[in-house]
C-alpha positions in Angstrom: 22.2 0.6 -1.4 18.6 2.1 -1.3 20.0 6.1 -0.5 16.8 7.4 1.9 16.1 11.0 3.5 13.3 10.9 6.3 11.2 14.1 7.1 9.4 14.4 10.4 8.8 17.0 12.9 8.3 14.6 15.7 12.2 14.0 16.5 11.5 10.8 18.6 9.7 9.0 15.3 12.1 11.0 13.4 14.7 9.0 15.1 12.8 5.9 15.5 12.4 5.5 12.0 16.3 6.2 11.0 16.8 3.6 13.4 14.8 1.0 11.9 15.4 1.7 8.1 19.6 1.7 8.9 18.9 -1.8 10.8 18.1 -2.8 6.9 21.2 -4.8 5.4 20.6 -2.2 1.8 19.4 0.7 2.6 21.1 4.1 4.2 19.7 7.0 5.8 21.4 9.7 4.5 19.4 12.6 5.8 16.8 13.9 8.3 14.5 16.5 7.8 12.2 18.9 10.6 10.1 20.1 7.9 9.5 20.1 4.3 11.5 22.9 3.3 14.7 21.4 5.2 13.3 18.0 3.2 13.1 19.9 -0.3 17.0 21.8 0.3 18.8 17.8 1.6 17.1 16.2 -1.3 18.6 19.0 -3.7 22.0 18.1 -2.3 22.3 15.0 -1.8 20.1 13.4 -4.7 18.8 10.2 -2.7 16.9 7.5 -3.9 13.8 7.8 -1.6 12.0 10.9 0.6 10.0 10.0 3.3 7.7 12.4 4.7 5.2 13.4 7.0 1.9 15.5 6.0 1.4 18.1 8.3 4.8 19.8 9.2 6.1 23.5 10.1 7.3 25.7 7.5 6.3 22.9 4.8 4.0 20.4 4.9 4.8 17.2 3.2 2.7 17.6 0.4 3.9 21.1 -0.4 7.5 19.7 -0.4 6.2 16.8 -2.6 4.4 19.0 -5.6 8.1 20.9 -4.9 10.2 17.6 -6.0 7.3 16.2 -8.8 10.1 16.7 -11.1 13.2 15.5 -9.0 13.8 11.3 -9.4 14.1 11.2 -6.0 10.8 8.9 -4.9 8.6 10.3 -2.6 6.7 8.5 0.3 4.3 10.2 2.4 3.9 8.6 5.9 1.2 10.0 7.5 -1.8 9.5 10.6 -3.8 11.0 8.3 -6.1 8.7 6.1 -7.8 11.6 4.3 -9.2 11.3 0.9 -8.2 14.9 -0.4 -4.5 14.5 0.8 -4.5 11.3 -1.2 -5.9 12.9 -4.4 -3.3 15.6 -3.6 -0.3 13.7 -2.9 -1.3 11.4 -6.4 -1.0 14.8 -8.0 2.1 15.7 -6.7 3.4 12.6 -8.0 4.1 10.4 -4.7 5.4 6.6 -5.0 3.4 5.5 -1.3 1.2 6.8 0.7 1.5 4.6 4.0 0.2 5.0 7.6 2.0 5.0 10.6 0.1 2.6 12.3 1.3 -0.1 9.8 4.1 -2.4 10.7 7.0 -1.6 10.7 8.0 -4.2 8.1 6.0 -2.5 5.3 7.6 0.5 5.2 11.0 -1.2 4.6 8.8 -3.4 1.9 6.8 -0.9 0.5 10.5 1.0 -0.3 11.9 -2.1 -2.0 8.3 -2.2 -3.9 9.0 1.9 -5.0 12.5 0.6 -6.1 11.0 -1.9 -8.2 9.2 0.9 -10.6 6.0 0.3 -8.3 3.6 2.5 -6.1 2.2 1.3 -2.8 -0.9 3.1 -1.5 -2.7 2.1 2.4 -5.3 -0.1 0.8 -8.1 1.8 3.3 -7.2 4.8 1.4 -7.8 3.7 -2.0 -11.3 2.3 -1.1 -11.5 5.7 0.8 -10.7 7.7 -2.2 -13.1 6.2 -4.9 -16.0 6.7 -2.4 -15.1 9.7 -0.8 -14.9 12.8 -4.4 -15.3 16.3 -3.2 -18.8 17.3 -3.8 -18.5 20.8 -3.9 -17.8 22.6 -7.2 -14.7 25.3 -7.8 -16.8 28.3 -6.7 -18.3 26.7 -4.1 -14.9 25.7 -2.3 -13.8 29.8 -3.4 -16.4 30.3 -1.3 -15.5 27.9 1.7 -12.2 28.8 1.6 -13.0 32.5 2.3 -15.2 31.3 5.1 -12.3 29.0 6.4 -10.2 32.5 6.5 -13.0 34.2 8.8 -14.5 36.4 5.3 -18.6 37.4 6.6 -21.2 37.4 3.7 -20.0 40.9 2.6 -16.9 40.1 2.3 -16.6 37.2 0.1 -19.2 38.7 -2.1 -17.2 41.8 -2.4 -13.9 39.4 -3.2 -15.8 37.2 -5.6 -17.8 39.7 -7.3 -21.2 38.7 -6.6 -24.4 39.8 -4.5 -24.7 39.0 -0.9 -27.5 37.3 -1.7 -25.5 34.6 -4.0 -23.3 34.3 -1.3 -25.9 33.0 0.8 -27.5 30.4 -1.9 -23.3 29.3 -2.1 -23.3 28.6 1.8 -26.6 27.0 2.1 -25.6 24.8 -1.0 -22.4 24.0 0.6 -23.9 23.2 4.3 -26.7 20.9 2.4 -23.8 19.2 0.2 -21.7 18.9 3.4 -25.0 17.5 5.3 -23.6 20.1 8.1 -26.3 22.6 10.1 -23.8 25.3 9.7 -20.9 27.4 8.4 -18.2 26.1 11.4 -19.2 22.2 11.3 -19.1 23.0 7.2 -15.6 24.1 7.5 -14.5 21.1 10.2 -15.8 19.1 7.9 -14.1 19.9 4.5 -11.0 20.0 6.6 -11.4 16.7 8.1 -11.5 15.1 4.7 -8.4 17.2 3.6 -9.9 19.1 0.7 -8.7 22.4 1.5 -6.0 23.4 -0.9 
């Protein structure tokens, strides 16, 4: 019997999808979680075989929970609305066994667990074509620098926290808008979140 733990902060799906996955003659929802700290503590105690889990949840999201258990055998899947290339690159960091979308049917999932069973890993096929053409273009002190402007830092600021002239600052942001192909700092920062590269 395949032991599985589901996180999801929407409790309808989050009940949806126990319902489906017990309907399965061997597996066995064990567990369900709001968030991904609640998802980290029931996978500590009950040591199941699979964790599914949403992206973006409260307290935890599922990819902080995931780089949490990279070490635990329980099998993580990420289930998420969210084809974004920098969650993928994260959640293949962290270790994940799937990353599936919820607009797939509803046959996968139960598939793509027996798959992850089987020693394999299962990725949304539009997010590994997304992921080889899709590389962050910005290097690590330019997305230092987006990063303070995604936590509402001015010029002054950020060169103060980074050590550097205004003026740098200013050569950073217009590199970043220009790599971005954005007109300015707000569409700059929709952007880079939009693809999920913020950290």
């Amino acid at each position: 019997m395949i032991r599985i733990i589901i996180a999801e902060d929407q409790g309808m799906l989050l009940g949806a999808l126990g319902s489906l996955l017990d309907l399965e003659e061997d597996m066995e929802v064990i567990g369900k979680a709001k968030n991904g700290e609640e998802a980290v503590n029931l996978v500590h105690e009950n040591s199941p075989d699979i964790c599914i889990m949403d992206i973006e949840m409260p307290m935890k999201s599922g990819l902080e929970a995931a780089e949490e258990l990279k070490d635990h055998p329980c099998k993580v899947i990420i289930l998420t609305t969210f084809a974004r290339s920098g969650y993928f690159e994260r959640a293949q960091k962290a270790g994940v066994r799937g990353y599936l979308l919820k607009d797939s049917p509803s046959e996968d999932l139960a598939n793509s667990i027996r798959t992850i069973m089987d020693g394999q890993r299962v990725f949304a096929p539009e997010l590994v074509d997304m992921a080889y053409g899709d590389e962050n273009p910005l290097t690590e002190r330019e997305k230092q620098v987006i990063q303070l402007m995604a936590d509402g830092k001015n010029t002054k600021e950020i060169s103060k926290q980074l050590y550097i002239t205004p003026g740098t600052v200013r050569n950073y942001i217009s590199v970043i808008l220009d790599k971005l192909e954005v007109g300015n700092r707000i569409e700059a920062i929709s952007r880079f979140k939009e693809k999920g590269w913020f950290k």
